[in-house]
C-alpha positions in Angstrom: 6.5 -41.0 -5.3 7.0 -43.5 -8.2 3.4 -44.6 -9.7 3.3 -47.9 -10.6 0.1 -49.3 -13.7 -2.1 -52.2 -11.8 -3.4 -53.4 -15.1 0.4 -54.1 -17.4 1.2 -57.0 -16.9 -1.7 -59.3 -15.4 -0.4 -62.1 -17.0 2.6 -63.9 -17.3 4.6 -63.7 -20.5 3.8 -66.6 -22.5 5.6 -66.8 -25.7 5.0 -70.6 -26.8 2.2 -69.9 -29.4 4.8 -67.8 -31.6 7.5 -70.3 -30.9 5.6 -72.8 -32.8 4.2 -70.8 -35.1 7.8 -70.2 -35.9 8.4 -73.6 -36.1 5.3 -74.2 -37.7 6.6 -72.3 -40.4 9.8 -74.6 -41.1 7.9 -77.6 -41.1 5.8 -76.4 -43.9 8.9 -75.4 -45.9 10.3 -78.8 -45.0 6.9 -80.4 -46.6 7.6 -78.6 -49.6 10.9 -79.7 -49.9 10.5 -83.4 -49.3 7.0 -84.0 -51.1 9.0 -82.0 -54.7 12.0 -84.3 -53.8 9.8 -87.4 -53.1 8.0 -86.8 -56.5 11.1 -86.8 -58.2 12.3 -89.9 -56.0 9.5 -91.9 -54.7 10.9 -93.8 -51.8 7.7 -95.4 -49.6 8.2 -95.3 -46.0 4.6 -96.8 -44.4 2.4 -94.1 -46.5 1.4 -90.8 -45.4 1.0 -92.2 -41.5 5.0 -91.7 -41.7 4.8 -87.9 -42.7 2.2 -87.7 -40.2 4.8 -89.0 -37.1 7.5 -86.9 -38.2 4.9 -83.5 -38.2 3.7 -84.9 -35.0 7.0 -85.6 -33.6 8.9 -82.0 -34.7 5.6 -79.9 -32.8 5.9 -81.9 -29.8 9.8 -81.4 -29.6 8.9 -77.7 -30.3 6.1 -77.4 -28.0 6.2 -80.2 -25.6 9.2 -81.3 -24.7 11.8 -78.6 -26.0 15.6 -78.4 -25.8 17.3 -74.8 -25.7 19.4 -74.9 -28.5 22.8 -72.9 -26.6 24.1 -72.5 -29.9 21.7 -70.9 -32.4 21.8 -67.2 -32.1 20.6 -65.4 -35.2 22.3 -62.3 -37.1 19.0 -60.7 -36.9 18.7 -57.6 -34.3 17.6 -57.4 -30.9 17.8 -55.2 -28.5 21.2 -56.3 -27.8 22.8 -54.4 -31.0 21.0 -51.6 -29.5 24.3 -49.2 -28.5 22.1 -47.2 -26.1 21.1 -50.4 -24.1 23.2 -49.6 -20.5 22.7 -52.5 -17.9 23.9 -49.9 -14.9 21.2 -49.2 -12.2 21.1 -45.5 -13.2 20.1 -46.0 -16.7 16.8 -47.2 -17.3 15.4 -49.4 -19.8 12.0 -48.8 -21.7 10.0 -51.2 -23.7 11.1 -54.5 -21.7 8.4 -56.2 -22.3 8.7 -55.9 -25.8 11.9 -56.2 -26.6 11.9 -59.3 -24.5 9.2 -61.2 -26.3 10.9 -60.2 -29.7 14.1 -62.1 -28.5 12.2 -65.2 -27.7 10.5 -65.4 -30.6 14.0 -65.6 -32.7 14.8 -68.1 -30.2 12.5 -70.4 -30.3 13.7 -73.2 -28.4 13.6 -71.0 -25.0 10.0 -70.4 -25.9 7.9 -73.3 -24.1 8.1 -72.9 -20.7 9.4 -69.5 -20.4 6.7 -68.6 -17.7 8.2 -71.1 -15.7 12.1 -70.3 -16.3 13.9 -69.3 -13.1 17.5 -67.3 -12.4 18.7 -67.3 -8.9 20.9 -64.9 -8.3 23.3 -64.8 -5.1 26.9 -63.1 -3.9 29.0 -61.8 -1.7 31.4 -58.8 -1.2 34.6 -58.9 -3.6 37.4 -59.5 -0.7 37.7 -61.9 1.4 36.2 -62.5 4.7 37.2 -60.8 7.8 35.7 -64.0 9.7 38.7 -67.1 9.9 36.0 -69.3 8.9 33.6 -67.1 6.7 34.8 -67.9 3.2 34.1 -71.6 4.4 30.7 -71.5 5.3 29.5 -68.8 2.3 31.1 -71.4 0.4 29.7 -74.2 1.8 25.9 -72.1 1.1 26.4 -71.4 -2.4 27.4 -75.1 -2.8 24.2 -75.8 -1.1 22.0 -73.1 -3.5 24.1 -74.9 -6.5 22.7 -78.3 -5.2 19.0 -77.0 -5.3 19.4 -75.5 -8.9 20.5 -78.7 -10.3 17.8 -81.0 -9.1 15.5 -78.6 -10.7 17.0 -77.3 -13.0 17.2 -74.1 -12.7 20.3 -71.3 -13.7 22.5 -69.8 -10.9 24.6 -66.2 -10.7 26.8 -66.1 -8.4 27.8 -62.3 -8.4 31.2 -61.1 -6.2 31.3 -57.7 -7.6 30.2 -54.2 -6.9 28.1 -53.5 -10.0 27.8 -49.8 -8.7 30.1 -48.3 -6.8 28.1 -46.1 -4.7 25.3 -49.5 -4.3 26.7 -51.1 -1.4 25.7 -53.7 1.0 22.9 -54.5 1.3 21.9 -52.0 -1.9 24.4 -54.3 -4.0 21.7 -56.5 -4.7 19.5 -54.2 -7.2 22.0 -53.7 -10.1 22.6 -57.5 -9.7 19.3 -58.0 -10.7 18.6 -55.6 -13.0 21.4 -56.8 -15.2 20.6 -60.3 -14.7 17.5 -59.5 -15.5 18.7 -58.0 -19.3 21.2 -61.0 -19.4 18.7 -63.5 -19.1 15.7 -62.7 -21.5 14.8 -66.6 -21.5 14.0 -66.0 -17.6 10.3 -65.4 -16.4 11.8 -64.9 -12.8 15.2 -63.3 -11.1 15.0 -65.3 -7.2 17.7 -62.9 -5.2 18.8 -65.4 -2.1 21.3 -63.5 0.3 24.6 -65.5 0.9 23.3 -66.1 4.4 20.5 -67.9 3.5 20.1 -71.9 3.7 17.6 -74.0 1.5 17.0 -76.6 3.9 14.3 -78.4 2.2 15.8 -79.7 -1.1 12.5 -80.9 -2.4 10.3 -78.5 -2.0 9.1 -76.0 -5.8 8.4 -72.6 -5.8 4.5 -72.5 -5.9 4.6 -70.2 -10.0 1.2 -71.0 -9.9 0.0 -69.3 -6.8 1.7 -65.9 -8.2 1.1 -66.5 -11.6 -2.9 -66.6 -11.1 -3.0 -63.1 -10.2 -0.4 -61.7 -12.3 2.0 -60.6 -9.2 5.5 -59.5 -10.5 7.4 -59.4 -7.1 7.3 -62.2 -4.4 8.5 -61.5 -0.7 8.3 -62.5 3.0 5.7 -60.5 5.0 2.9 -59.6 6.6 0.1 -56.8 5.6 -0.5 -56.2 9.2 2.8 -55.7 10.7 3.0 -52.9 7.6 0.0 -51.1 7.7 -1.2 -51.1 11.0 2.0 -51.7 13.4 4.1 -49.8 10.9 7.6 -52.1 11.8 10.6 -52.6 9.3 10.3 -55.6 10.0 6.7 -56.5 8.6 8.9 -58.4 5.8 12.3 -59.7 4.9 14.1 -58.4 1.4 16.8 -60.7 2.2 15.0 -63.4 -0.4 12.4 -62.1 -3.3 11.0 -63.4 -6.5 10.9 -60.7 -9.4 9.2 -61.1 -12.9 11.4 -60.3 -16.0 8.8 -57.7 -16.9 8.9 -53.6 -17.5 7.0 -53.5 -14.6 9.3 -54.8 -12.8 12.5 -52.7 -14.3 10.1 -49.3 -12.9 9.9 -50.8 -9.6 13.6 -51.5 -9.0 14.4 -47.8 -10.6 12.4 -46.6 -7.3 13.5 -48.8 -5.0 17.2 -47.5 -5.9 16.2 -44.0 -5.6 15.9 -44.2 -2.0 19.1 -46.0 -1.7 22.8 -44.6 -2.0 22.3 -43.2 -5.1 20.0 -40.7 -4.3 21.2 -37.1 -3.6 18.2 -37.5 -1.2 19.5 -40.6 0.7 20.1 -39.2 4.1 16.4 -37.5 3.6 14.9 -41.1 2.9 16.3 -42.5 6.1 15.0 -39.7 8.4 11.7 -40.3 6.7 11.8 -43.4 7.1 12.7 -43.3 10.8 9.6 -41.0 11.2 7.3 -43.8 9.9 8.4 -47.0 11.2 9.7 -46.1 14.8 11.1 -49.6 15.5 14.2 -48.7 12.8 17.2 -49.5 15.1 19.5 -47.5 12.6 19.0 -43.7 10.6 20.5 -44.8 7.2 18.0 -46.1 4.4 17.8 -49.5 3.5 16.8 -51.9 1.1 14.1 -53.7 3.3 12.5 -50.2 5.1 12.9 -48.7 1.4 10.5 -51.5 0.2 8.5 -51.8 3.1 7.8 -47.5 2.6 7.0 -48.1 -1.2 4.0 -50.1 -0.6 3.2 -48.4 2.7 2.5 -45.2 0.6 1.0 -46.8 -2.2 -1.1 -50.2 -1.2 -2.1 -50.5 -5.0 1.3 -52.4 -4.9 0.1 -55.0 -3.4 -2.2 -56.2 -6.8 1.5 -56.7 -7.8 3.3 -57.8 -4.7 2.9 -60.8 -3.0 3.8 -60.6 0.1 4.0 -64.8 1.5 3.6 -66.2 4.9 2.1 -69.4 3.8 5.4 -71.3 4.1 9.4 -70.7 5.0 9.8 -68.4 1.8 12.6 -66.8 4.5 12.5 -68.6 7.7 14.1 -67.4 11.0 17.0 -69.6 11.8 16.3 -69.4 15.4 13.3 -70.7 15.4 13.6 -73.2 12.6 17.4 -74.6 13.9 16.4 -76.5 16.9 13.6 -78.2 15.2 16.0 -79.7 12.3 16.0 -83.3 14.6 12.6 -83.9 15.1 11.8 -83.1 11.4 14.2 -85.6 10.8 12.7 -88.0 12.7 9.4 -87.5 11.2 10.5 -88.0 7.6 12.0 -91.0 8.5 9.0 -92.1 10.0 7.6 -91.7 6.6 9.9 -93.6 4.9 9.8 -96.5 7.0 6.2 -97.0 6.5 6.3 -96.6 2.6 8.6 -98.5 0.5 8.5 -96.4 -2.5 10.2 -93.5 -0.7 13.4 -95.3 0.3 13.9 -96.7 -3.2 17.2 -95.9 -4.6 17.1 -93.4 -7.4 18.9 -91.2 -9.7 19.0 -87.2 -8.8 17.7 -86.0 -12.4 14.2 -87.8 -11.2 14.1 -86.3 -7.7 11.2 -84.2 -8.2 9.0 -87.7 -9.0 10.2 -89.0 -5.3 8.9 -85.2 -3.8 5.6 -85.9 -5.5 5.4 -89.3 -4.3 5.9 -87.7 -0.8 3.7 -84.6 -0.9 0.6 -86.9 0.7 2.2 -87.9 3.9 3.0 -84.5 4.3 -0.9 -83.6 4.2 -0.4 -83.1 8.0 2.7 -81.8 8.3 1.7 -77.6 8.2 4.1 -75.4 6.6 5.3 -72.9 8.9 5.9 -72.5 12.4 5.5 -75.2 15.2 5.2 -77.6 12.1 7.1 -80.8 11.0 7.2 -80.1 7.6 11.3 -78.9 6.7 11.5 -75.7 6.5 11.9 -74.4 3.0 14.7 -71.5 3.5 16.3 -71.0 7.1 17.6 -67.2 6.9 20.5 -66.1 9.2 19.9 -62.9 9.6 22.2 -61.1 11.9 24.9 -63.9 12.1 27.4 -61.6 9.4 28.8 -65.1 8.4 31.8 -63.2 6.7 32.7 -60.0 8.4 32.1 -62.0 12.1 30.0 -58.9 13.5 27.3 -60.6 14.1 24.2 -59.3 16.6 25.3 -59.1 20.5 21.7 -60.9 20.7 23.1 -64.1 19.4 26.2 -66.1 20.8 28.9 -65.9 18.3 28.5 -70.7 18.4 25.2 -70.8 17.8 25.2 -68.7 14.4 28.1 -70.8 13.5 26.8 -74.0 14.7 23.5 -73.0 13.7 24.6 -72.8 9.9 26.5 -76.2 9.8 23.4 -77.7 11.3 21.1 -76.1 8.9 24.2 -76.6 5.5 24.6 -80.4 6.6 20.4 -80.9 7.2 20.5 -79.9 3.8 23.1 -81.6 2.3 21.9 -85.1 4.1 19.1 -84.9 1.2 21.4 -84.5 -1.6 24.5 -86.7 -0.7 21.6 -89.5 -0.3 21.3 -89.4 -3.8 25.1 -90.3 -3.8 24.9 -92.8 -1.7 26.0 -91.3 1.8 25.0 -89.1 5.2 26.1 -87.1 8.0 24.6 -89.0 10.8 25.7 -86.5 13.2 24.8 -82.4 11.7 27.2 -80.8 13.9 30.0 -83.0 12.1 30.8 -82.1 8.3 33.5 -84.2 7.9 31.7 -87.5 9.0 29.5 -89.5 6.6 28.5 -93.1 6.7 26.9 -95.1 4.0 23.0 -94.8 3.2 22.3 -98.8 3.2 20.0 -100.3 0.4 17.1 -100.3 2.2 18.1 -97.0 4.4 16.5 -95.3 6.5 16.0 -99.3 8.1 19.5 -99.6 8.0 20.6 -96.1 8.5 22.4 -94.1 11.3 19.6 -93.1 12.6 
């Protein structure tokens, strides 16, 4: 069994003292320059105050208020020119952490902020779906993942490839992120969300603090309990986790893999996995039981993994669909009572609006039996493209149950534009979102 360090790592990366220094460093050459030119040329401006504002202004655009600059890439080497560097899930990669903060600091701009810097990465299989109306609705979810990236700005992957041709399935995901992970050195985090998965409250920020404090590197869905005590596969979901760009993290996902379909031991790790968690419904290893045996075997994981049940991190749709009305209702409850909420504004300010609703929601719980909108509804077992879905569920409600939950999301973003669906079951219907809506709404 893979040994993971407890103390690399603590702390999140944080890069912005070098970026200025580096930038430091310019605007002292730039001093130079100007006060030899000035000598030469005296030109007054408002006195030294005036050198003082442009100092003033360059370390607060550095350090404050940065813009990546896309287009400044420097000839020096990185771990890019690097001929060894493989991005395949059987290769590994030593000295991350390293080589990471090297980069940023010839890339300055990508420097404040870093810790905060997010990647989601998401896909499906390479052909199309077997499902008449699969390619629709997979569509219609990564439009709704895109939606959630761009009010927060945040970078999206959308992967449709096998990146190993033995990872499979639900294994496919690990050389995803393992390569977005080397593609994206700017990134503090890689958030894998299955295709199947909904974001159905548009508002709502991943809490970096809360997993930052501690210094956890991987962020999942569970419950201690349900793995150490009651011993069940499913004490926690894989099907959405956060993962720090760190070394630490590249070590993990070299284990994880090894007890996928790369293994020359894979048919053992399923049997043994069988022989722990009795409730496995199927022999053949997988992604979630793999990760739910690592940290059964070794609980000094979990000073490294997270595992969340504070809010929907991955919700159960059938639970969470058939409360999407009264939600509803409640938030326009809100609204009505508080003017500032139904004021028109522009999407690039729509975390502002969530701030200014976080009070009322004071009461609202997070989880379930609560009001407050669920963060991710997860339709596990629904096969969305393929059409097998579980004989548990009735082929219309997984179907239904997605438009309901794509369309509850999408009624917070078309807002912004201007429109709703007043009915959820109707995608093709909206109506407009009057000046003072909700008063004048559909609703």
């Amino acid at each position: 069994m893979a040994k993971f360090s407890t103390s690399s790592r603590n702390k999140p990366s944080n890069m912005t003292n070098d970026g200025c220094l580096y930038m430091g460093g310019a605007v002292f050459a730039f001093l130079l320059v100007w006060c030899g030119w000035s000598y030469a040329n005296p030109i007054v401006f408002g006195g030294n105050n005036f050198m003082l504002r442009i100092v003033s202004d360059m370390r607060s655009e550095c350090c404050t208020h940065p813009t990546p600059n896309l287009r400044f890439d420097p000839p020096d080497s990185t771990f890019y020119d690097d001929s060894e560097l493989r991005y395949s899930i059987d290769k590994k990669v030593t000295g991350w952490d390293d080589k990471r903060k090297e980069w940023l600091k010839r890339h300055p701009t990508f420097t404040a902020g870093s810790k905060d810097m997010i990647v989601m990465v998401t896909g499906s299989q390479p052909n199309p779906c077997q499902n008449p109306i699969g390619d629709h609705l997979l569509l219609r979810a990564f439009k709704n993942k895109v939606d959630y990236c761009r009010i927060h700005g945040y970078d999206v992957f959308y992967n449709n490839v096998l990146l190993h041709p033995r990872m499979k399935s639900y294994w496919a995901k690990l050389p995803v992120v393992k390569a977005a992970m080397l593609a994206h050195p700017e990134a503090e985090w890689i958030w894998w969300v299955d295709s199947d998965a909904v974001i159905t409250d548009m508002e709502y920020k991943l809490p970096l603090d809360r997993y930052n404090y501690k210094g956890h590197n991987l962020v999942v869905h569970g419950w201690p309990k349900l793995i150490y005590e009651e011993k069940s596969w499913t004490s926690l979901n894989a099907s959405v986790f956060l993962i720090r760009n760190c070394q630490w993290s590249m070590d993990f996902i070299d284990a994880w893999a090894n007890m996928g379909t790369i293994s020359p031991d894979y048919k053992k790790w399923g049997e043994i996995q069988r022989s722990v968690f009795k409730d496995k419904l199927f022999p053949e290893s997988n992604d979630q039981t793999a990760l739910i045996y690592l940290i059964y075997k070794d609980r000094r994981l979990t000073d490294k993994i997270y595992l969340e049940g504070e809010y929907y991190f991955k919700g159960y749709w059938v639970e969470i669909v058939p409360t999407y009305y009264n939600i509803t209702k409640k938030y326009v409850g809100i609204e009505r009572e508080d003017n500032l909420l139904r004021r028109r504004h522009a999407e690039k300010v729509s975390e502002q609006y969530a701030a200014f609703r976080e009070p009322h929601l004071k009461e609202a719980g997070n989880g379930r039996w609560c009001w407050r909108r669920p963060f991710i509804t997860h339709f596990t077992g629904c096969q969305p493209c393929s059409g097998n879905h579980n004989q548990i569920y009735a082929e219309e409600s997984c179907w239904n149950g997605m438009l309901k939950a794509l369309n509850f999301a999408d009624n917070q973003v078309l807002r912004k534009y201007g429109f709703v669906h007043p009915d959820l079951l109707d995608s093709k219907t909206v109506t407009d979102s009057l000046f003072d809506y909700p008063d004048e709404g559909p609703w």
